[in-house]
PyMOL Python script that loads the backbone (N, CA, C, O; Angstrom):
from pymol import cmd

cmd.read_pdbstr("""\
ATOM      1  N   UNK A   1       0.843  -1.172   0.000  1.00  0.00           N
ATOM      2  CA  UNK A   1       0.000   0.000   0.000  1.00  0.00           C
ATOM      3  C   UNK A   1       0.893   1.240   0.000  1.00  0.00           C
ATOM      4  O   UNK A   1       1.650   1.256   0.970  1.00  0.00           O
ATOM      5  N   UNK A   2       1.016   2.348  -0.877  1.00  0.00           N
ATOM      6  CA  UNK A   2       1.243   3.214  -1.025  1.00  0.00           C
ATOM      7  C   UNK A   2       0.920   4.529   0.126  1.00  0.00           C
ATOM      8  O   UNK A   2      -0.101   4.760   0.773  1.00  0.00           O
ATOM      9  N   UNK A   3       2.186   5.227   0.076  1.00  0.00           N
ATOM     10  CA  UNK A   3       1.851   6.753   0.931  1.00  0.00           C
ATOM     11  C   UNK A   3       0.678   7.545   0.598  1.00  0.00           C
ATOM     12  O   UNK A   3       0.282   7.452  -0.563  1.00  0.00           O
ATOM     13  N   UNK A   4       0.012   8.351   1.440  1.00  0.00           N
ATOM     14  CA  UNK A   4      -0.834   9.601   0.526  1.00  0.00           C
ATOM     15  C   UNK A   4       0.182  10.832   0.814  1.00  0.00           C
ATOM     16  O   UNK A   4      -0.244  11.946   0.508  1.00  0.00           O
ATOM     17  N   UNK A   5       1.095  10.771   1.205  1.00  0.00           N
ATOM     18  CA  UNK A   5       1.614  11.844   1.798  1.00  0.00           C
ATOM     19  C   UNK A   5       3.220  11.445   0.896  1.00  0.00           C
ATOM     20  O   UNK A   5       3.836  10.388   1.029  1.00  0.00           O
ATOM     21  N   UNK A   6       3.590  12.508   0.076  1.00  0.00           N
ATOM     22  CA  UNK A   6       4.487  13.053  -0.551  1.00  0.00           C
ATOM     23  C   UNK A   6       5.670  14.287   0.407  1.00  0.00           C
ATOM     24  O   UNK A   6       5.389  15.481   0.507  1.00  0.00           O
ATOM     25  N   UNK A   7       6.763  13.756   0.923  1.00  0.00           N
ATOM     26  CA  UNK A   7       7.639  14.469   1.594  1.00  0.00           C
ATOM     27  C   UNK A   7       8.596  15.479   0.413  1.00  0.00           C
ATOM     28  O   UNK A   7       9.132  14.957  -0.565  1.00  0.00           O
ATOM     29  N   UNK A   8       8.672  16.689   0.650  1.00  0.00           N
ATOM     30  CA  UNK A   8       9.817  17.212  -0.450  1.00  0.00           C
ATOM     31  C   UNK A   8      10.456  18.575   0.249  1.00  0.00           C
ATOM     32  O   UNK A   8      10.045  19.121   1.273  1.00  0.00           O
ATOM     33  N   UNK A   9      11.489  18.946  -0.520  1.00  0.00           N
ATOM     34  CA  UNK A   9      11.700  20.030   0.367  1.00  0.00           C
ATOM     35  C   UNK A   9      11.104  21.584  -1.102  1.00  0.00           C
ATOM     36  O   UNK A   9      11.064  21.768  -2.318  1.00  0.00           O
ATOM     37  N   UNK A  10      10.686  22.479   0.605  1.00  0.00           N
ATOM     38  CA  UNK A  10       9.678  23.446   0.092  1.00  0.00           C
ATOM     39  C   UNK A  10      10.275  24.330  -0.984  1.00  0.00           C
ATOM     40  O   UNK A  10      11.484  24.560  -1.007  1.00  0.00           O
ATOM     41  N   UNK A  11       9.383  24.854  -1.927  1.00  0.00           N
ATOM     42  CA  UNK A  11       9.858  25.967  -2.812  1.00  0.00           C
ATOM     43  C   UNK A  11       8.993  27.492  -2.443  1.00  0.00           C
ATOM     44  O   UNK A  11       8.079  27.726  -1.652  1.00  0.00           O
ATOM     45  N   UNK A  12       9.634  28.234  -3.258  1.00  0.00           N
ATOM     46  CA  UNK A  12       9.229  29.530  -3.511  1.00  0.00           C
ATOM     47  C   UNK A  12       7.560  29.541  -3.282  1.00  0.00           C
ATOM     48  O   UNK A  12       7.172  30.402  -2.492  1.00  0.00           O
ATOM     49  N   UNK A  13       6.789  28.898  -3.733  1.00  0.00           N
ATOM     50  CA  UNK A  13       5.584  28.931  -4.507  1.00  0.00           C
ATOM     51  C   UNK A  13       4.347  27.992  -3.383  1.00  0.00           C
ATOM     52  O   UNK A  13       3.175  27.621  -3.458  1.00  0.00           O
ATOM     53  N   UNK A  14       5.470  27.932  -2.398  1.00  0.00           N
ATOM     54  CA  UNK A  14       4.867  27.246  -0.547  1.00  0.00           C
ATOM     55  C   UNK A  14       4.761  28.070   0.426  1.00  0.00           C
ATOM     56  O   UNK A  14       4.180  27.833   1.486  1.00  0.00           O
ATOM     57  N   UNK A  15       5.461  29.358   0.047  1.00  0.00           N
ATOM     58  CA  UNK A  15       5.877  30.386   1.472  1.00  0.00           C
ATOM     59  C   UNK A  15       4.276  30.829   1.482  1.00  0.00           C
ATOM     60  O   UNK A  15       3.861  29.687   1.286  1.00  0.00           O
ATOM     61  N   UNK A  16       3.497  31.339   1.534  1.00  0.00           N
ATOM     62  CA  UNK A  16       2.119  31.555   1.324  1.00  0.00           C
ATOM     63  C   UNK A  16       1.369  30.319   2.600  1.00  0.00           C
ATOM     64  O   UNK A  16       1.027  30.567   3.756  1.00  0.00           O
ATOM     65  N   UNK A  17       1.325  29.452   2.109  1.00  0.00           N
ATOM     66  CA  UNK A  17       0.849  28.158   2.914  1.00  0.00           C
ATOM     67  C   UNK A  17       1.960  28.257   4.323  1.00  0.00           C
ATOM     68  O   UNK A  17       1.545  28.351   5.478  1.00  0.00           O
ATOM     69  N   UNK A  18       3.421  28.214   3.945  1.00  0.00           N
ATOM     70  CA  UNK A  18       4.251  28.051   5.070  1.00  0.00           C
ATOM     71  C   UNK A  18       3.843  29.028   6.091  1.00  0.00           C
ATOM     72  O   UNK A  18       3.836  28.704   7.279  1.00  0.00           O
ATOM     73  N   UNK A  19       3.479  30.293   5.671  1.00  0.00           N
ATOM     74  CA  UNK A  19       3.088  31.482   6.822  1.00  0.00           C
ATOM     75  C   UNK A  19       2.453  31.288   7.301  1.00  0.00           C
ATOM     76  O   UNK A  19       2.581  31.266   8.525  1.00  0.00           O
ATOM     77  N   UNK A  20       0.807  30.883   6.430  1.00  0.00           N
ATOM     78  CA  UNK A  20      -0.259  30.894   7.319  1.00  0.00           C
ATOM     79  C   UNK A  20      -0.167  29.334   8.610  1.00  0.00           C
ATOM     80  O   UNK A  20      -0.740  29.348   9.699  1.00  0.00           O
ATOM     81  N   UNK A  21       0.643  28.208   8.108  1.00  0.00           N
ATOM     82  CA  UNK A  21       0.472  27.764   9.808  1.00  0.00           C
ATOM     83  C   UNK A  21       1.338  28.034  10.666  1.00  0.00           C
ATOM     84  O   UNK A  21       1.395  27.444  11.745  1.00  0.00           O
ATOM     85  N   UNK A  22       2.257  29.102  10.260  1.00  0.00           N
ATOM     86  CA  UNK A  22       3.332  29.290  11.520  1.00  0.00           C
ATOM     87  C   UNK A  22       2.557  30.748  12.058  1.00  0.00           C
ATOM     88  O   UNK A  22       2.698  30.791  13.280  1.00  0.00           O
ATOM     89  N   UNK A  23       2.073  31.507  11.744  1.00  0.00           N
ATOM     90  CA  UNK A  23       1.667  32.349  12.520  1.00  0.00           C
ATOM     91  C   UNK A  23       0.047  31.841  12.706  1.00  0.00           C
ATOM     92  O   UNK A  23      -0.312  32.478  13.696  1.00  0.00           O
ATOM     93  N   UNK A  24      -0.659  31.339  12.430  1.00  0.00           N
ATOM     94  CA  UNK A  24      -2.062  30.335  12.927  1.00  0.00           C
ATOM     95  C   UNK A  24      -1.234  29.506  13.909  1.00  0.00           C
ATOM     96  O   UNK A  24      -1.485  30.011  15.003  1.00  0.00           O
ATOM     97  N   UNK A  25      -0.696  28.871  14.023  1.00  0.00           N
ATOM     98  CA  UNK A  25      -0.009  28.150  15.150  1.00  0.00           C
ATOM     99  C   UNK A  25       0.908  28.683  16.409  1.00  0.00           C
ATOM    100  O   UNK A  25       1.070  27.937  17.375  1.00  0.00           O
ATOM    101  N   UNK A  26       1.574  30.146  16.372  1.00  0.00           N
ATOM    102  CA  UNK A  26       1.655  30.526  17.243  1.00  0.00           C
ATOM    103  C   UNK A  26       0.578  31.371  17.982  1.00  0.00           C
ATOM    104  O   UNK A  26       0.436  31.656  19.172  1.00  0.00           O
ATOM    105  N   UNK A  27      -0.206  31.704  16.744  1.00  0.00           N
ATOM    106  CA  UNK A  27      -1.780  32.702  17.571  1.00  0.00           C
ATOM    107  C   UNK A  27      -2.166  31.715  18.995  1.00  0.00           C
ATOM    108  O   UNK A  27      -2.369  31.977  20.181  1.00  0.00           O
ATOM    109  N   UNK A  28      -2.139  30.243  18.029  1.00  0.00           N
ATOM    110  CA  UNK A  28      -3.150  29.298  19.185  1.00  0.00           C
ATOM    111  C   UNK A  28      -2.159  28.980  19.983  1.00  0.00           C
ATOM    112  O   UNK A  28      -2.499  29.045  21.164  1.00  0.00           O
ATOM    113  N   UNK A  29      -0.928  28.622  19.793  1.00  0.00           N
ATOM    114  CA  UNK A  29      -0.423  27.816  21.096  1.00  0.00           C
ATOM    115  C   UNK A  29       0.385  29.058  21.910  1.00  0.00           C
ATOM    116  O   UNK A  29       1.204  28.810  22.795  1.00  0.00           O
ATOM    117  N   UNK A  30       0.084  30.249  21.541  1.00  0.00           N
ATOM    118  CA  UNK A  30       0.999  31.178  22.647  1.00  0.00           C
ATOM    119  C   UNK A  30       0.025  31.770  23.259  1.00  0.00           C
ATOM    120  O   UNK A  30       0.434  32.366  24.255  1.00  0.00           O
ATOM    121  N   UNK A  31      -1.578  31.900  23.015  1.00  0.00           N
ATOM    122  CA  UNK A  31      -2.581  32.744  23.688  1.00  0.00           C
ATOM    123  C   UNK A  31      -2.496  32.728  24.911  1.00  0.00           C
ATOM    124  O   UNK A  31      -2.086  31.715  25.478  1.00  0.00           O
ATOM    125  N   UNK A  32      -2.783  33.601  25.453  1.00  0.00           N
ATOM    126  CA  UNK A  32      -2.501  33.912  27.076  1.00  0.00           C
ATOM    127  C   UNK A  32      -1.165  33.322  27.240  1.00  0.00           C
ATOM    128  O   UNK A  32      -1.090  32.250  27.841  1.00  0.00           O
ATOM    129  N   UNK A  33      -0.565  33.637  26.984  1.00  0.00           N
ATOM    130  CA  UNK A  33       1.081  33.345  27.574  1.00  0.00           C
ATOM    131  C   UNK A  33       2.133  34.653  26.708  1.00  0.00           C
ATOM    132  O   UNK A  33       3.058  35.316  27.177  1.00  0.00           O
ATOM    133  N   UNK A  34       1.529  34.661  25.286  1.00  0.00           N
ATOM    134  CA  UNK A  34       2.321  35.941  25.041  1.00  0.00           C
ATOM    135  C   UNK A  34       0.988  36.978  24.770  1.00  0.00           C
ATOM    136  O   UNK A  34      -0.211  36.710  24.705  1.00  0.00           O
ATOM    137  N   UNK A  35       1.813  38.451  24.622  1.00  0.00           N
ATOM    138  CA  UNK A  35       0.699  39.457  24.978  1.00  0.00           C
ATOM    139  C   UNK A  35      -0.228  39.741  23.473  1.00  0.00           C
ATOM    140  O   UNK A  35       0.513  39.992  22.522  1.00  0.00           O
ATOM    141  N   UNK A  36      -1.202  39.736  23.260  1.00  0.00           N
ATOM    142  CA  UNK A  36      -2.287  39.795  22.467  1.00  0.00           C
ATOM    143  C   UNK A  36      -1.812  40.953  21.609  1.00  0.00           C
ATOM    144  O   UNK A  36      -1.733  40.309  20.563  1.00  0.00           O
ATOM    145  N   UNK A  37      -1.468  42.076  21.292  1.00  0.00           N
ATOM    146  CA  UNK A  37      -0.621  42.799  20.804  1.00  0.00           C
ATOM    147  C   UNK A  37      -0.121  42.452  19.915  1.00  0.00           C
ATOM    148  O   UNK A  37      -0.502  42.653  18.762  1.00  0.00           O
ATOM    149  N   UNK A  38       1.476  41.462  20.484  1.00  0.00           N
ATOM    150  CA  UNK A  38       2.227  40.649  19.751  1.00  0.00           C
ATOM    151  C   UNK A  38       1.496  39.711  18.553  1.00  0.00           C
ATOM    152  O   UNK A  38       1.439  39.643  17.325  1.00  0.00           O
ATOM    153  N   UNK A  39       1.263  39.411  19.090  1.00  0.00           N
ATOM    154  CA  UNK A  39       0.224  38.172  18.056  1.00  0.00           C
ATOM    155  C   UNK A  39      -0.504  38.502  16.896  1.00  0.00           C
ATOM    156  O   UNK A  39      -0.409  38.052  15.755  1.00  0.00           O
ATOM    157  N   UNK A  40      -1.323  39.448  17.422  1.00  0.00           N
ATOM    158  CA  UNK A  40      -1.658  39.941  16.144  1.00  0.00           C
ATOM    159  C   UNK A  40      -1.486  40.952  15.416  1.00  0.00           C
ATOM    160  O   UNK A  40      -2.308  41.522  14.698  1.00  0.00           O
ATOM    161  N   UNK A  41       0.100  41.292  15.683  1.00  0.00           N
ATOM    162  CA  UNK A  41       0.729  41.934  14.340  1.00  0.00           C
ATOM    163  C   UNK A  41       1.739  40.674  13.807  1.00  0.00           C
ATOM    164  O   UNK A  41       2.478  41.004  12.880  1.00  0.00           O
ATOM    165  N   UNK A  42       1.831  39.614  14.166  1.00  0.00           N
ATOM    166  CA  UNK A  42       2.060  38.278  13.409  1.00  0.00           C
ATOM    167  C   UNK A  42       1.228  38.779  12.062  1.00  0.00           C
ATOM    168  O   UNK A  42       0.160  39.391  12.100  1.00  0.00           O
ATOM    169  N   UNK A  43       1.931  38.398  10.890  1.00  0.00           N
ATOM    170  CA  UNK A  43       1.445  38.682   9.605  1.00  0.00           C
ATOM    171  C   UNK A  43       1.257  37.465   8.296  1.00  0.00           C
ATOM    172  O   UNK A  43       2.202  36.684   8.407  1.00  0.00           O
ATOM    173  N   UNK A  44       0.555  37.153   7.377  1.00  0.00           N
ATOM    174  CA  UNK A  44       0.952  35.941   6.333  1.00  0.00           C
ATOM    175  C   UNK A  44       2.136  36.881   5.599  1.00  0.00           C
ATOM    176  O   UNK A  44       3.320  36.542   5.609  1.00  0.00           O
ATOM    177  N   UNK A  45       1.729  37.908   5.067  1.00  0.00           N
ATOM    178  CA  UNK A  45       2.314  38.538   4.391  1.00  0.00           C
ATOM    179  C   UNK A  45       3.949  39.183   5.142  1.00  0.00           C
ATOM    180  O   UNK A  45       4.659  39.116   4.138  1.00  0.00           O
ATOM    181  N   UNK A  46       4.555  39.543   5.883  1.00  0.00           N
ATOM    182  CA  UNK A  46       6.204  39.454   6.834  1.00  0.00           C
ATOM    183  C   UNK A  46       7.273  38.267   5.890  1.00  0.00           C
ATOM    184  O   UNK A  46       8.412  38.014   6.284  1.00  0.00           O
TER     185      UNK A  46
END
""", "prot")
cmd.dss("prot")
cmd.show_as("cartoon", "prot")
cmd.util.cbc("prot")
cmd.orient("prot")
């Protein structure tokens, strides 16, 4: 049985996708621990 999941390393044409879960993922896992401020000047676009 075959993978569904294709490993590669990222290009140009991923940073878009790459942003939105690194700053969606620090929104959620830093809430109440870093200051609300911070967070949401987290940007996709930075």
């Amino acid at each position: 049985m075959g993978s569904i999941y294709t490993i590669r390393k990222a290009v140009p044409d991923d940073a878009a996708g790459v942003a939105k879960v690194h700053v969606d993922s620090w929104r959620t896992t830093y809430r109440e621990i870093v200051n609300d401020e911070f967070l949401a000047s987290l940007s996709y676009e930075k």
